[in-house]
NUVEXTOR-57397 format. One line per 2 residues: their letters; for each residue x, z, y of C-alpha. Coordinates in steps of 0.2 Angstrom, whole numbers. Example, Ala and Ser with C-alpha at 12.3 -4.5 7.8 and 13.67 -1.06 7.14 Angstrom:
AS> 62/39/-22  68/36/-5 .
This chain:
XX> 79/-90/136  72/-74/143 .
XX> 83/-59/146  81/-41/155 .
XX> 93/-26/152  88/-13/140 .
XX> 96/1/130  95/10/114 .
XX> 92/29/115  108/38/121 .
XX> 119/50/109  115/65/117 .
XX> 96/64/113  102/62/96 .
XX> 95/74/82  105/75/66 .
XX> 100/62/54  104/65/37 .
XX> 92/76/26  99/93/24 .
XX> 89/94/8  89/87/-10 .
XX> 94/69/-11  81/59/-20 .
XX> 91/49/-35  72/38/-40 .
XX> 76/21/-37  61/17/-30 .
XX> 52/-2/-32  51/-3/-16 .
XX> 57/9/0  46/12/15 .
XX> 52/5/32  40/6/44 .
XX> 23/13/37  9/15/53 .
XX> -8/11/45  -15/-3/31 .
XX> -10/-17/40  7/-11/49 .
XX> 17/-6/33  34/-14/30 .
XX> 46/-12/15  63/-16/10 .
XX> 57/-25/-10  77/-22/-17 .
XX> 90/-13/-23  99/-16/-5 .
XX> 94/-18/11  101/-34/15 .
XX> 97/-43/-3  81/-49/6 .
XX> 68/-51/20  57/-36/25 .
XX> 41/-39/19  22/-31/21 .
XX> 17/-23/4  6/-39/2 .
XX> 21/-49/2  20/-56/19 .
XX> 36/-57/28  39/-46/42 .
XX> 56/-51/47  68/-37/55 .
XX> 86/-41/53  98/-28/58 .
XX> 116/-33/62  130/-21/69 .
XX> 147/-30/76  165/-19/74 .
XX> 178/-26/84  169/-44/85 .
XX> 165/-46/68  147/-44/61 .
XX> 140/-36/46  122/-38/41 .
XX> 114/-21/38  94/-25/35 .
XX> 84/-40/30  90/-55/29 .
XX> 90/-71/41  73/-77/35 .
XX> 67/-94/29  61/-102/44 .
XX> 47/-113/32  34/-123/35 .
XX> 24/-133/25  31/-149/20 .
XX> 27/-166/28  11/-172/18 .
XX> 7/-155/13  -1/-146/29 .
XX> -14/-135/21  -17/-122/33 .
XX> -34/-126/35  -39/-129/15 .
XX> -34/-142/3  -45/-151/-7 .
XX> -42/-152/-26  -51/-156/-43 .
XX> -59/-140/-53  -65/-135/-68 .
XX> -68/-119/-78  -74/-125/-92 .
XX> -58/-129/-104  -50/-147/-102 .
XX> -42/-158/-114  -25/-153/-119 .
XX> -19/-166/-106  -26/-159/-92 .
XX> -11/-157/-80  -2/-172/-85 .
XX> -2/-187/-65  -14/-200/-78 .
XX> -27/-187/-82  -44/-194/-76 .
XX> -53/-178/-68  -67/-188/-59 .
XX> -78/-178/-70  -73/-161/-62 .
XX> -80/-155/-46  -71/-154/-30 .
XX> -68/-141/-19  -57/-134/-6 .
XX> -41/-120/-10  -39/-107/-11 .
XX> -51/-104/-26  -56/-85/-27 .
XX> -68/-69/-24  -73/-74/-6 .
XX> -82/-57/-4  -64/-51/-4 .
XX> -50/-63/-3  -49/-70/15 .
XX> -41/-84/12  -53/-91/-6 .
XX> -62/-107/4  -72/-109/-14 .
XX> -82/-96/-25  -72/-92/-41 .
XX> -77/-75/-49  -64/-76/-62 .
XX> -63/-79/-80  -51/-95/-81 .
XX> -49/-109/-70  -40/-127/-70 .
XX> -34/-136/-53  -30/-153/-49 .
XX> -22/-159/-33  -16/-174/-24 .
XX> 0/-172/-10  6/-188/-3 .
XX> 25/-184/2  33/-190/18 .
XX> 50/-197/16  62/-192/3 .
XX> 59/-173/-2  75/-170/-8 .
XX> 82/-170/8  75/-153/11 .
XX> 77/-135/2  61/-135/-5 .
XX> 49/-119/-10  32/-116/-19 .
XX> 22/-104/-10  10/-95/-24 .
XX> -4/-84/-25  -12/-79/-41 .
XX> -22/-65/-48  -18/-67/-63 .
XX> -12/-77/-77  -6/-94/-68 .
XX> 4/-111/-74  9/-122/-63 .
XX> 15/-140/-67  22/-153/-55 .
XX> 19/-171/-61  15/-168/-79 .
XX> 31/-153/-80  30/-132/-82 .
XX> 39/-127/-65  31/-108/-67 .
XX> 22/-98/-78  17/-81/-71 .
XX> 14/-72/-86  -2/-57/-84 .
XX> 4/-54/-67  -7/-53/-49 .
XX> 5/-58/-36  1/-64/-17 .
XX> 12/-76/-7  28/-76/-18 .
XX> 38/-88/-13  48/-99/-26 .
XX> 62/-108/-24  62/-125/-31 .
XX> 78/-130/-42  87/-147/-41 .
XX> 78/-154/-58  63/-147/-52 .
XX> 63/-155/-33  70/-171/-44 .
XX> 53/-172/-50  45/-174/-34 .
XX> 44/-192/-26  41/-202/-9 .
XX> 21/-205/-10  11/-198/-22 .
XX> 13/-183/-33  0/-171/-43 .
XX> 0/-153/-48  -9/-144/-59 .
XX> -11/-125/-58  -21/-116/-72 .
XX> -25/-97/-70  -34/-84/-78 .
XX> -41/-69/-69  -43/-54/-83 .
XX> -54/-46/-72  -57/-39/-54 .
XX> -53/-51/-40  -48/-68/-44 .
XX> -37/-79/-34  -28/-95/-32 .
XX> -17/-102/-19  -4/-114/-18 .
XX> 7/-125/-6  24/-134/-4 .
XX> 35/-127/9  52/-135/17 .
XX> 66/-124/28  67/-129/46 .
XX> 82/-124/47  97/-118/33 .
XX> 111/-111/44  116/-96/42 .
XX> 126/-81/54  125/-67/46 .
XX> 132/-68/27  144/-55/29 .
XX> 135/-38/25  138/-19/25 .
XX> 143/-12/9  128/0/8 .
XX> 134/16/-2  115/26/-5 .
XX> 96/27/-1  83/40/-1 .
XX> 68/41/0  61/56/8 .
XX> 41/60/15  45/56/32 .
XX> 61/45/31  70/34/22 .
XX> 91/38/24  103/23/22 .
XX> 121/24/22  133/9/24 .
XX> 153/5/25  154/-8/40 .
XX> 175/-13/39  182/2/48 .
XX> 166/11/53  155/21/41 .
XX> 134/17/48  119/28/45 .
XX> 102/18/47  85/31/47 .
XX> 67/24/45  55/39/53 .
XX> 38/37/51  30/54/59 .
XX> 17/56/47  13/75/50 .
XX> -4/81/42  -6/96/54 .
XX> -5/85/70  -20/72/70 .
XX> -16/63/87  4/63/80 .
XX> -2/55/64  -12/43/70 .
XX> 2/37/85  6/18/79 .
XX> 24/22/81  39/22/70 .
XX> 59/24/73  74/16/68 .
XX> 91/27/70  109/20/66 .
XX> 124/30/70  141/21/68 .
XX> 155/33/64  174/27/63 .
XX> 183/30/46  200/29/53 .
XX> 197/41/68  200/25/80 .
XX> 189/19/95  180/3/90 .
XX> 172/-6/100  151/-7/95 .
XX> 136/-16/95  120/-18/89 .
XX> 107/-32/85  90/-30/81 .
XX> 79/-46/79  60/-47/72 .
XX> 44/-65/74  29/-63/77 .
XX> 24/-63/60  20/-43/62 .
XX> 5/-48/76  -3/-66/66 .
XX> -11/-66/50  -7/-86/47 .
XX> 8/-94/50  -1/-105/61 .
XX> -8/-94/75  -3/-96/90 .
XX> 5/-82/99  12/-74/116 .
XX> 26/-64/119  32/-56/135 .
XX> 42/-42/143  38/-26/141 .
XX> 46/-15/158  36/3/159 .
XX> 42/23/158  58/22/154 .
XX> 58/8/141  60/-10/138 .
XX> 58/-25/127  45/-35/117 .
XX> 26/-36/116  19/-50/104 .
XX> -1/-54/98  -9/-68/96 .
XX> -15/-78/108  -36/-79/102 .
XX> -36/-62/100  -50/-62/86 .
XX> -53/-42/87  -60/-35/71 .
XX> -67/-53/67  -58/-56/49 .
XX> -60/-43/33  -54/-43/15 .
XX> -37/-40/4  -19/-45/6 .
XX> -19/-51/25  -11/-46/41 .
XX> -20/-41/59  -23/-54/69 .
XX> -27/-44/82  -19/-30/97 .
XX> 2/-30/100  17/-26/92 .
XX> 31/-18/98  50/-19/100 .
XX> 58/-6/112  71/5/119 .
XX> 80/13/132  80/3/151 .
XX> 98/5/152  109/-6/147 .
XX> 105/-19/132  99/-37/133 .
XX> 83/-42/126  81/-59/121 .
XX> 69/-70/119  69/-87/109 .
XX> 74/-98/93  82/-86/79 .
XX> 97/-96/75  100/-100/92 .
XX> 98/-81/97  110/-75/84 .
XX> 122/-91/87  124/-83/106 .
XX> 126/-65/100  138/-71/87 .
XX> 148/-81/103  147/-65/114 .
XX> 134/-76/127  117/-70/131 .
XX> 114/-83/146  111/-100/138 .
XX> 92/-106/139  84/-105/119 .
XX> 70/-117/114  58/-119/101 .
XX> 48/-104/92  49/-85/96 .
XX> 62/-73/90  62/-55/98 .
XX> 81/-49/99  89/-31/105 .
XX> 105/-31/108  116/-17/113 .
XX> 135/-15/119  142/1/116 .
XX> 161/-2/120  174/6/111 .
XX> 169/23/103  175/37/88 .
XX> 155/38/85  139/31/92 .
XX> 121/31/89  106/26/97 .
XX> 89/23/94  74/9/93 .
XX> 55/9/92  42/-1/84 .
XX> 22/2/87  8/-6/86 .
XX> -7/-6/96  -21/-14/89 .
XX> -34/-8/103  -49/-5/91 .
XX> -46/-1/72  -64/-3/65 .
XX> -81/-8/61  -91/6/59 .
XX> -110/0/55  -108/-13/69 .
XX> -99/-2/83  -80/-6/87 .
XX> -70/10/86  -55/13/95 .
XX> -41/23/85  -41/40/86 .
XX> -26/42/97  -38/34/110 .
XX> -54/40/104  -61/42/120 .
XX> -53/29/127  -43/39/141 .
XX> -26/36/136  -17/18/133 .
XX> -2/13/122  10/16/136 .
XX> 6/35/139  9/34/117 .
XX> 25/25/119  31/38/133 .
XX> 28/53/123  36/44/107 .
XX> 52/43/117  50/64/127 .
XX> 47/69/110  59/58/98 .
XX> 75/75/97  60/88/91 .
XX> 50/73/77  67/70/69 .
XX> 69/88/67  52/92/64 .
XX> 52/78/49  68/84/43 .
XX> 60/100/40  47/95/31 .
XX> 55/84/20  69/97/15 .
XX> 52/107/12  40/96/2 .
XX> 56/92/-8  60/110/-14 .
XX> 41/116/-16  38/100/-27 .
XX> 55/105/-37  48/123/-40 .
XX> 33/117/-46  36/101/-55 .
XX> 54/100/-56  66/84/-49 .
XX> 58/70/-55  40/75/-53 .
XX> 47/80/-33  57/64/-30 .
XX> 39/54/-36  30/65/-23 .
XX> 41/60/-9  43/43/-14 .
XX> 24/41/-12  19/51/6 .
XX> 21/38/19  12/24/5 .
XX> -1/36/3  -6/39/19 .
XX> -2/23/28  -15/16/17 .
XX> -30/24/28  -35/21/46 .
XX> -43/38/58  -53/35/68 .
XX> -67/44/75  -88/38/72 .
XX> -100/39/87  -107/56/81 .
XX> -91/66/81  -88/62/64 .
XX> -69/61/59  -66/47/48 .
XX> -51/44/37  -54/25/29 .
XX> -45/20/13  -40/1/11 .
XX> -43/-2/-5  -25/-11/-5 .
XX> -21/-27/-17  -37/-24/-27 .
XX> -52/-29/-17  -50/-22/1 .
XX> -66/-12/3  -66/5/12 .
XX> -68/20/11  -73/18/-6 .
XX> -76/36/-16  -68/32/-32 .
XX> -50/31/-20  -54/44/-11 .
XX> -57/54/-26  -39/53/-35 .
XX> -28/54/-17  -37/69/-14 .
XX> -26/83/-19  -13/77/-6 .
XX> -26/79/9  -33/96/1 .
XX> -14/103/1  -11/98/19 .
XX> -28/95/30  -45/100/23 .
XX> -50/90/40  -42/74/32 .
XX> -52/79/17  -69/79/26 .
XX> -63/63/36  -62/56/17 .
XX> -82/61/14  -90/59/28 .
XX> -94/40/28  -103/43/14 .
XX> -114/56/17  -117/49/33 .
XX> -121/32/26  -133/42/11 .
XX> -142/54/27  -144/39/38 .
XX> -157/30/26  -146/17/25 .
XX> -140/19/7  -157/25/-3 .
XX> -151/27/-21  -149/42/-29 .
XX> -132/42/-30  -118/40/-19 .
XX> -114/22/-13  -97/16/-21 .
XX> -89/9/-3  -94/7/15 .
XX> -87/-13/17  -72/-21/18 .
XX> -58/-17/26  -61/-15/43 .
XX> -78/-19/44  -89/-3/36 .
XX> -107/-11/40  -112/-5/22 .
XX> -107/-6/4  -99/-24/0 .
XX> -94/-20/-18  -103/-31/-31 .
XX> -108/-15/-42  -114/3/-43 .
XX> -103/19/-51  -118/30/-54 .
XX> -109/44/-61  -92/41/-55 .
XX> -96/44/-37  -108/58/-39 .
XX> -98/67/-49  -81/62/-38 .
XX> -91/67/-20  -96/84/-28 .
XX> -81/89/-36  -69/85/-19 .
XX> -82/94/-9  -78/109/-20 .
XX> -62/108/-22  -62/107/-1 .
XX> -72/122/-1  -60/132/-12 .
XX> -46/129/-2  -55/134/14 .
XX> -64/148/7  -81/143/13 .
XX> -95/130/10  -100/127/25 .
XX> -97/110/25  -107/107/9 .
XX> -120/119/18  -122/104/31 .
XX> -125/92/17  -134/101/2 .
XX> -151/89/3  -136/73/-4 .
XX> -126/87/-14  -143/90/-23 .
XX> -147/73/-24  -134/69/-33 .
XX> -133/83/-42  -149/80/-51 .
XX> -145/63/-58  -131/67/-65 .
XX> -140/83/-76  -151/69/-81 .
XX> -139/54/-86  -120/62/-84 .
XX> -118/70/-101  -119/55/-110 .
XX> -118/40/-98  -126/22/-100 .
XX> -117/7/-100  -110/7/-81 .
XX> -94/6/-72  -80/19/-69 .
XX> -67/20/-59  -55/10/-70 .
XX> -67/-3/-68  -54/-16/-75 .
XX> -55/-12/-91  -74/-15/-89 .
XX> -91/-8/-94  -90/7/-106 .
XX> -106/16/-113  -104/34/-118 .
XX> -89/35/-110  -83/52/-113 .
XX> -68/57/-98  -86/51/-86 .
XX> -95/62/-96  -82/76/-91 .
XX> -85/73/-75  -104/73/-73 .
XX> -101/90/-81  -88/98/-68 .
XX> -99/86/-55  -113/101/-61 .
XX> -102/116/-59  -96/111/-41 .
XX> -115/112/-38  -119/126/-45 .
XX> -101/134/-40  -106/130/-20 .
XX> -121/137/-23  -112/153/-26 .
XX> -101/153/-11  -120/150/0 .
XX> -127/166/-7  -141/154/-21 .
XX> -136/166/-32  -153/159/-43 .
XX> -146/141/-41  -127/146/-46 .
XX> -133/153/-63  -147/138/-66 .
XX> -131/124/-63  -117/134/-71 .
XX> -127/138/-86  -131/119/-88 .
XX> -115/113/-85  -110/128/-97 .
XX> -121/120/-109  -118/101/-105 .
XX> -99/106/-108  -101/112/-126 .
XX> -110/98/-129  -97/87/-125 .
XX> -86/97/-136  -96/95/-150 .
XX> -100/77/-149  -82/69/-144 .
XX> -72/79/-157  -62/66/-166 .
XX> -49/77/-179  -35/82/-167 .
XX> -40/74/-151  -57/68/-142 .
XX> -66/49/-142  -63/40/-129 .
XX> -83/36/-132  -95/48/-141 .
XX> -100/33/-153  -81/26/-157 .
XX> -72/38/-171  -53/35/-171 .
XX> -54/30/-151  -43/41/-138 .
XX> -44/41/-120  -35/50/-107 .
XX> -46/65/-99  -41/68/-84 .
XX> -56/72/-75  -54/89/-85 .
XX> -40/96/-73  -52/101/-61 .
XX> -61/114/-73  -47/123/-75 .
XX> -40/120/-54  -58/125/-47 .
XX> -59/140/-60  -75/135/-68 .
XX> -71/136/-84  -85/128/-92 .
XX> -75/118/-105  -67/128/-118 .
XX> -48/129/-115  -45/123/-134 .
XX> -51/105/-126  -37/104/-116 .
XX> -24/111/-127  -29/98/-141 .
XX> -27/84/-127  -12/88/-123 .
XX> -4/92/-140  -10/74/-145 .
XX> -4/64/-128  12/69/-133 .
XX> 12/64/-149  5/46/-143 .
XX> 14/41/-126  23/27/-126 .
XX> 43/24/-116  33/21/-101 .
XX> 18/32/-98  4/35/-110 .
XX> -10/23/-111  -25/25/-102 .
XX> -35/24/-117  -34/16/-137 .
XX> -39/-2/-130  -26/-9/-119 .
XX> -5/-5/-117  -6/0/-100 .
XX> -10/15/-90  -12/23/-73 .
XX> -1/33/-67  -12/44/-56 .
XX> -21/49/-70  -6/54/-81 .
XX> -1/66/-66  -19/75/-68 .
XX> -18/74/-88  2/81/-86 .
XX> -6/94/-77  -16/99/-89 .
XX> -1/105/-97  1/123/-98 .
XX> 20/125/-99  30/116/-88 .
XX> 42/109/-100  24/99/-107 .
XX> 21/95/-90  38/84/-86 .
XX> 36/77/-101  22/67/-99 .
XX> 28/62/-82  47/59/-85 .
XX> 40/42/-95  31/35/-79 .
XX> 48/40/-66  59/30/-79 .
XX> 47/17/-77  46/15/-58 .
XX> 65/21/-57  70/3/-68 .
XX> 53/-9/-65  58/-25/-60 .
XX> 40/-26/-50  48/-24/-33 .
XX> 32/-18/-23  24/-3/-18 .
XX> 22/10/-30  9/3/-41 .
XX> -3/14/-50  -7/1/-65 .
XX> 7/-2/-76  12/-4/-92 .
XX> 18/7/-104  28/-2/-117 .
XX> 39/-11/-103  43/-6/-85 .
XX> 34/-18/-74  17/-16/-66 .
XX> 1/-23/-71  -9/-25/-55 .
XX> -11/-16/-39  1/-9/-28 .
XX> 0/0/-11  -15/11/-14 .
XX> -18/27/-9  -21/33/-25 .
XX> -6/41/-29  -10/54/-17 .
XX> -17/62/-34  6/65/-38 .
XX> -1/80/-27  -10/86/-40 .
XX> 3/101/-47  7/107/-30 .
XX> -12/107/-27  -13/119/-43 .
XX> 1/128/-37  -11/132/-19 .
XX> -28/136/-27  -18/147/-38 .
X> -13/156/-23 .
């Protein structure tokens, strides 16, 4: 075992903790942790902190286990001792596994052990979009699929606690030697990890065994992955938990409050996500406070474990990593990444870094850092010993003593340095904080600490603030939604800085194909940036219009993406949006021009903004058979809501025109989009609502796009549009939300918050939003807030994690321009 002597934070340094503002009463799906960029993002996925293990928003484990011991006994406050698992004897398949395919459909005895499949071709797992899905080893491009493969067991598997690690997107049916052991239902999942029941490990013999997965991708990425898993080790030293008595979810924090036997504990996740500080909100660093508090007015005696693996610095369990001391300015602890260091080397959806450190600091005082095996680590905590030497895998331990006390806090920190953040166009950018390569993590994590007292209260602040603006506007559910999605929203981008100067703020395009900085994200999670940093906004266009007046893109519309996350080398999506993107890069770079007062910033790119411009006036009042941005629900022709926004696409053009002094141009695009507009009115008018296409009568569709005539002030559409809209989504909204559109029962919950917005009274206004907040306040999806759900049950369709629902912003937005 290694050990060195650290300490948490001390007291005195202490800013108060507890939000002085409303208390947020949503039960989120899921509560944000530690949220630092796509890849760095941790979540508590349940009710209480300690019903589970912290996990990525992909579903990765990222263990942190938090324990706090009263007067020698211990109560488990976050996480839970995780499932030390590996792949079962016979069933290492870290490299691929081989297994029988088809997708053309099979007899009806397809999954039984007898089958003969020696018809079928073979290939290797995972099946999937390899464009997109790091770990699909053979092409798959969806529609439905049936699998076949062989493990040979070593020894007697019911000697172990057995698991079934699973990946599927969407639709999956799993069988074990001929017998159902899961079916999914239409549901997109990644690394779920199921525990095997007595009759069903009964199934599984010494030698050989065959399972059958079938799955059905519905559209989108498709994906399948599966493996046995065993627990290296089952004991157990924590069971005794904290009685946790509240959460909320705020911006910038997340408060917890627990009852420890005779001590009450208060356990704060900070994230300094601040929008007016680009060098704060790009610092990888996050904080973890606890304050322990007697209930009895007696000294207790105190302290504090903190424990975490190195699965936060490896993207397959396999990797090999280092871990060493971390002695420098003031603080102490652990500094994990793997060994090969493959920077920037991997891309795709639903996988961890690889690449740069992690972090696990505090205060060189006064507590022990530890390093080794978990269940030996927390066997010597638990014992009171810290000097016996600790074999086998590492675990990253903090421990602190803080004697007998009336109250007690401190504090810990978690970073991550990954050194350089992006691909752009084949050069490796550094992340912003380091753009010019002058500064190091160190100089970071100094400052982090000098400035911890003034961030809390800084946080604090705008918490209580965000909070009661969102109230005013929206009321409380539509603010406790708007907090609840801050830190997901903007935790889903990267900054950095390109070679010309450029700022550049990079969307994942998380849990639905990874590409970046793609338009038709940036487009609907723009309000939040246009409230709080038009700079943020221009990093969220810049790509493109660099990509467009580089040569490198050459069609007459915007490109869709620049790559996949984090290599943008060019556009990797398998598709065009004509019109969607056009009309979504015009439209934002008016809407950042409102809220500056100037188009300057379209002045610099008019030759694209013209461009563009011109094909939507020739094919954006009614659009061919092309994709949108709801591209799941697949190709529509004469899609009205696209059609809208061609139309407002044209009055952004002919609006900046205006604001430049093309007094000729203003009137020539406002007068066609004028034009275009009572066209569409005509054309879509279906009795007491719009088409969702021109050529479908008794069809209705969301139209969202439309809140931006009425935010922008162009007022090209006649207001009785909207009005009609509105009257008839009450009318048609189901307990969860109201559809996205006639064809399917499900909706997105971005675009309800710009169709409620539509509303002209407020009372209209929540309710169209109160059925999605019931929905996530109840969903038993337990993921990030997921902006494709159903609406006739409370559970997510797909996605999760996406920056999207920046578009929550939308009525506080309105409430600005109004201003």
């Amino acid at each position: 075992m290694k050990k060195f002597i650290i300490a948490a934070m001390a007291a005195a340094a202490i800013a108060p903790s507890v939000n002085a503002g409303a208390k947020s009463d949503l039960r989120a799906p899921a509560v944000p942790l530690i949220t630092i960029d796509p890849f760095t993002s941790a979540w508590s996925m349940n009710d209480r902190l300690t019903d589970a293990t912290v996990k990525q928003w992909t579903g990765h484990e990222f263990p942190l286990l938090g324990v706090i011991k009263v007067d020698g006994k211990c109560y488990r406050f976050l996480g839970k001792e995780d499932l030390e698992i590996k792949p079962m004897p016979g069933d290492d398949s870290h490299n691929g596994w081989e297994a029988r395919y088809t997708t053309e459909r099979p007899a009806d005895t397809w999954f039984l052990p007898e089958f003969d499949d020696s018809s079928w071709k073979t290939g290797t797992g995972a099946f999937g979009s390899m464009e997109s899905e790091h770990t699909a080893r053979t092409q798959w491009k969806g529609g439905r699929i049936w699998t076949r493969r062989v493990v040979n067991i070593e020894g007697d598997p019911r000697e172990h606690s057995l698991y079934f690690d699973l990946s599927h997107d969407d639709d999956c049916i799993v069988y074990l030697n001929g017998a159902p052991i899961i079916d999914t239902g239409d549901k997109a999942r990644k690394h779920v990890i199921h525990e095997l029941a007595p009759e069903q490990v009964a199934m599984l013999k010494p030698g050989r065994n065959v399972i059958a997965a079938y799955c059905w991708d519905r559209g989108g990425n498709a994906l399948l992955d599966y493996q046995f898993m065993v627990d290296r080790d089952p004991r157990h030293y924590f069971d005794d938990v904290a009685v946790q008595t509240s959460v909320d979810v705020q911006a910038t924090q997340t408060h917890y409050t627990f009852t420890a036997g005779p001590v009450d504990l208060k356990v704060d996740f900070t994230a300094p996500l601040l929008m007016d500080d680009l060098d704060l909100l790009s610092r990888p660093v996050n904080y973890i406070t606890y304050t322990a508090t007697s209930r009895d007015g007696k000294a207790h005696d105190i302290e504090v474990y903190l424990e975490a693996n190195d699965n936060w610095a490896k993207n397959e369990s396999w990797q090999k990593t280092t871990t060493t001391a971390y002695l420098k300015n003031g603080l102490a602890g652990h500094k994990v990444g793997t060994v090969d260091q493959p920077v920037l080397k991997r891309r795709g959806d639903g996988g961890n870094i690889d690449w740069g450190y992690f972090y696990m600091l505090g205060d060189s005082k006064n507590t022990v850092a530890t390093l080794g095996n978990g269940r030996s680590l927390r066997k010597l905590w638990v014992d009171g010993d810290s000097t016996g030497a600790v074999q086998g895998s590492p675990k990253m331990a903090l421990t602190r003593k803080h004697g007998k006390a009336v109250s007690t806090t401190g504090y810990f920190v978690l970073a991550y340095d990954d050194m350089y953040s992006i691909q752009y166009f084949g050069e490796n950018l550094r992340p912003y904080w380091n753009r010019k390569g002058n500064t190091t993590i160190d100089a970071q994590l100094k400052k982090a600490v000098k400035e911890y007292p003034a961030l809390i209260k800084r946080c604090t602040a705008f918490d209580d603030k965000l909070m009661d603006d969102a109230i005013a506007v929206g009321g409380k559910q539509y603010a406790e939604l708007t907090v609840a999605v801050y830190r997901q929203a903007i935790a889903a981008h990267k900054l950095v800085q390109a070679p010309n100067g450029d700022l550049l703020w990079l969307s994942k395009e998380c849990y639905s194909n990874g590409s970046i900085g793609t338009v038709d994200i940036t487009y609907p999670s723009s309000p939040m940036f246009l409230l709080y940093s038009p700079e943020l906004t221009k990093g969220l266009l810049n790509h493109i219009f660099y990509f467009s007046e580089s040569g490198k893109w050459t069609k007459d519309f915007p490109a869709h993406d620049v790559g996949t996350y984090p290599q943008a080398n060019g556009q990797t999506y398998d598709g065009d949006m004509p019109v969607e993107e056009g009309g979504n890069m015009l439209i934002t770079t008016a809407a950042l021009a409102q809220v500056e007062g100037n188009a300057k910033y379209a002045e610099k790119h008019w030759d694209e903004l013209t461009k563009w411009t011109k094909y939507l006036v020739k094919y954006g009042l009614d659009p061919e058979n092309q994709l949108c941005t709801d591209d799941f629900a697949g190709r529509s022709a004469h899609n009205t809501n696209l059609a809208i926004k061609a139309i407002l696409g044209v009055a952004s053009y002919g609006h900046l025109a205006g604001q430049l002094g093309k007094a000729d141009v203003e009137k020539e695009y406002m007068d066609k989009a004028r034009w275009m507009a009572a066209e569409w009115k005509k054309n879509a008018a279906d009795g007491d609502h719009y088409r969702l296409a021109f050529d479908r009568p008794n069809t209705w569709s969301q139209k969202y796009n439309l809140v931006w005539d009425h935010l922008l002030g162009f007022n090209v559409f006649d207001p009785e549009v909207a009005a009609t809209e509105v009257a008839y989504y009450k009318k048609i909204q189901h307990r969860y939300g109201l559809p996205l559109d006639s064809r399917a029962d499900y909706t997105k919950t971005d675009w309800v918050m710009w169709s409620a917005t539509l509303a002209t009274d407020k009372a209209d206004f929540e309710a169209l939003i109160r059925p999605i907040y019931e929905g996530y306040n109840c969903s038993p999806s337990r993921v990030p807030m997921s902006d494709w759900v159903w609406t006739s049950r409370p559970d997510h369709r797909a996605f999760q994690n996406r920056s999207v629902v920046g578009a929550f912003y939308i009525k506080l937005l309105e409430q600005k321009l109004k201003k």
